[in-house]
C-alpha angles and dihedrals in degrees: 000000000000121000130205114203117188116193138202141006117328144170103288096224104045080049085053093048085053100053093043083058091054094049101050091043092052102247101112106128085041092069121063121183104201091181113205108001123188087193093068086136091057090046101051089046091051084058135096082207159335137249129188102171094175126153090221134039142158109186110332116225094192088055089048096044087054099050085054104056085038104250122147120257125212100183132153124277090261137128110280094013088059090039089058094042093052113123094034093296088139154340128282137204130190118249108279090009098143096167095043092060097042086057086045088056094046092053100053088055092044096048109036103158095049083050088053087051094047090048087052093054080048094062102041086041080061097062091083090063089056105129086235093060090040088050090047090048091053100052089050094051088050095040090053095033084059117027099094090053125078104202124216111199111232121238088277094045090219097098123057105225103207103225084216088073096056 
């Protein structure tokens, strides 16, 4: 017996439209809209996955959330979302894809042991958003961007004056 769990603040009336849907297609007691949750983390760890099928993205925190508690992720073919999903981490639909996304789903119930194994790359493909590697990139981006320079400070000492321009 399939779930579907739908969380945080929408727009009142689309959530109205959905429910109406569920209602009318008889799946009523099978949807559940839990509106704004501070337990996003408990929720994503009771699933058998996740799904963020939005049209826009950055860099999605629930996507990230779910990689690293292992939980499978079913999100739409856009930038941040495809960037997370990248190495089989995932599966991805295209925008509007309704169908797409109802055979995603599918295939992570059918093949439960393949979507544990693809939770568990998402996680390991998340290491290299760990705040100490981030950090570490960064320093060696600023070490080599700047260790054929010698900098002079202004008269303000705000600004770097590079002497090979001089």
């Amino acid at each position: 017996d399939v779930h579907l769990a739908l969380a945080g603040d929408g727009d009142e009336e689309w959530t109205q439209q959905m429910q109406d849907l569920a209602s009318a297609l008889g799946i009523k007691h099978q949807v559940h809209f839990l509106g704004f949750r501070r337990d996003i983390p408990t929720l994503i760890q009771a699933s058998i996955a996740t799904l963020l099928v939005s049209e826009q993205e950055g860099l999605p925190r629930s996507v990230m959330e779910s990689l690293c508690l292992e939980t499978p992720v079913i999100g739409t073919n856009i930038r941040g979302t495809r960037d997370l999903l990248a190495g089989d981490c995932g599966l991805l639909v295209e925008v509007g894809d309704i169908e797409g996304i109802a055979q995603a789903m599918t295939w992570v119930l059918d093949h439960p042991e393949e979507a544990l194994a693809m939770g568990k790359r998402g996680r390991e493909h998340m290491s290299a958003y760990d705040l100490q590697n981030i950090l570490e990139l960064h320093e060696a981006l600023y070490s080599e961007a700047i260790s054929d320079r010698i900098l002079t400070p202004l008269g303000t000492g705000l600004w770097p004056v590079y002497n090979d321009f001089m």
